[in-house]
C-alpha positions in Angstrom: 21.6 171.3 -28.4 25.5 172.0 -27.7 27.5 170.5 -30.8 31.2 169.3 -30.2 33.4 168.1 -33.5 30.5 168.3 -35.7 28.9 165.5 -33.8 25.0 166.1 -31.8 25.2 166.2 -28.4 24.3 162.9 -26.4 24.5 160.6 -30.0 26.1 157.1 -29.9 29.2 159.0 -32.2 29.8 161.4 -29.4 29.7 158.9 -26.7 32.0 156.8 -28.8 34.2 160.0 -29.0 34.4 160.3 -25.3 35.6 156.8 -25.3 38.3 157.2 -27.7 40.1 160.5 -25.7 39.3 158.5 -22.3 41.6 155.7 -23.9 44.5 157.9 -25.7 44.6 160.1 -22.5 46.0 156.7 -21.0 48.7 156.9 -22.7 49.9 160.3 -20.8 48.1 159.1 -17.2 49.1 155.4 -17.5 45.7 154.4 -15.7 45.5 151.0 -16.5 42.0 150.9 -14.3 40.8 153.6 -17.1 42.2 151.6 -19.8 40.3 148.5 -18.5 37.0 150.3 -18.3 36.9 151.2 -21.9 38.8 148.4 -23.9 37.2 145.4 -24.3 39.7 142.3 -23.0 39.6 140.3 -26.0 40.3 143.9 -28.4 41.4 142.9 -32.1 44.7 145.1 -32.5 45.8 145.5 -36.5 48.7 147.1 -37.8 52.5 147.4 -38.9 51.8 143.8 -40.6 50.6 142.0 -37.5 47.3 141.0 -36.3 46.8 140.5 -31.9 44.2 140.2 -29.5 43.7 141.1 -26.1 43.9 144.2 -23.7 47.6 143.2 -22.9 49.0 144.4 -25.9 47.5 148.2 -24.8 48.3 147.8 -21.6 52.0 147.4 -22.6 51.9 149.9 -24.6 51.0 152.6 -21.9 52.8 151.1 -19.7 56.3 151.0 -21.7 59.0 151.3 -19.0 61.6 154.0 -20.1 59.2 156.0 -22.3 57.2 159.1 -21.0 54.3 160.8 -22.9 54.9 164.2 -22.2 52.4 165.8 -24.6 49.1 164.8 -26.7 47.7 166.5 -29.6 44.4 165.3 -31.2 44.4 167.3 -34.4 41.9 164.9 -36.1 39.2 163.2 -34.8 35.8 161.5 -36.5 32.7 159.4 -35.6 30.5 158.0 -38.1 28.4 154.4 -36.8 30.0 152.4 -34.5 34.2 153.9 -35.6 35.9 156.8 -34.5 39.2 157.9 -36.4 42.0 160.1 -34.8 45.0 161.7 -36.4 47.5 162.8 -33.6 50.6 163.5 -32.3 52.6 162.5 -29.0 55.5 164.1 -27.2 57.3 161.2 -26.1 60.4 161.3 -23.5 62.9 159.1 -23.0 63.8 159.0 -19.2 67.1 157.6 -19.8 68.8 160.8 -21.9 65.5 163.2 -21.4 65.6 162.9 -25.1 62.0 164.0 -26.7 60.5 163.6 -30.1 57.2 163.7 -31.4 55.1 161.0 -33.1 52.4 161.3 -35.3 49.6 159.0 -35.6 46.5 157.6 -37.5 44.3 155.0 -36.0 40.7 154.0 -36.3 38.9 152.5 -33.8 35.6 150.1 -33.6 33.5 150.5 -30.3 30.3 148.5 -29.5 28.7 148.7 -26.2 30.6 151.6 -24.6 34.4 149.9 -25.6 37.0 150.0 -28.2 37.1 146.0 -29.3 39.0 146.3 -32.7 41.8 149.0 -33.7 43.7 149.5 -36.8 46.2 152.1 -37.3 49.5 153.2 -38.1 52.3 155.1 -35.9 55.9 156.9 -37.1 58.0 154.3 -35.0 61.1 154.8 -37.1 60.5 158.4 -36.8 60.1 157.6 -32.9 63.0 155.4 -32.5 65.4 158.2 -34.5 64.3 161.1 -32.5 65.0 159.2 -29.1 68.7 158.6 -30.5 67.6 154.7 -30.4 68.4 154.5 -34.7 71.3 156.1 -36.1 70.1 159.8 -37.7 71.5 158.8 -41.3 69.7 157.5 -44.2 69.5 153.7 -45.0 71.2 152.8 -47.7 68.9 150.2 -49.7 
């Protein structure tokens, strides 16, 4: 029996891992046909205060015009029942000043039937948005 990340080979938790990396490696292939084959259309997306549904929001997100992901770490990643949950960190570019910065990640995701339909999660966007010179690098006065 070959064991990958703690998890038995061929278990519903592995295949749900499998799932998981096929959908964050979208985000450096931008293969919205990949995407599509393992997020559900009507996906429940929560997080940063805001609740959406539908595959469109992903899809925008890989798809963001202006922003490259150069590299993708998966430093964290567990399956237990039907969730998987990922700590991570992308290299992102942006093409207009080949600016890079890096930003880290936590989401959890719930699969059922082979595809992510709910998401929660959390992503350093101020973080991303200062290293891409798109916020001032100061502190904010309060």
């Amino acid at each position: 029996m070959a064991h990958r990340s703690g998890i038995e080979a061929g278990t519903e938790q592995e295949r749900n891992v499998e799932v998981v990396r096929r959908y964050l490696r979208t985000f450096v292939t931008k293969d919205l046909a990949e995407l599509a084959e393992v997020v559900a259309e009507d996906v429940a997306i929560y997080g940063s205060g805001t609740a959406v549904r539908g595959r469109r929001y992903p899809e925008a997100a890989v798809s963001s015009p202006g922003l490259t992901v150069l590299d993708q770490q998966i430093l964290e990643i567990f399956a237990a029942e039907d969730r998987v949950v990922v700590s991570m960190a992308q290299t992102y570019r942006r093409d207009a000043t080949g600016a890079t910065t890096v930003q880290s990640a936590c989401k959890m995701y719930r699969l059922a039937g082979g595809r992510i339909v709910q998401f929660w999660g959390e992503q350093d966007t101020y973080g991303l948005l200062r290293g891409l010179g798109l916020l001032p690098d100061e502190p904010i006065a309060f």
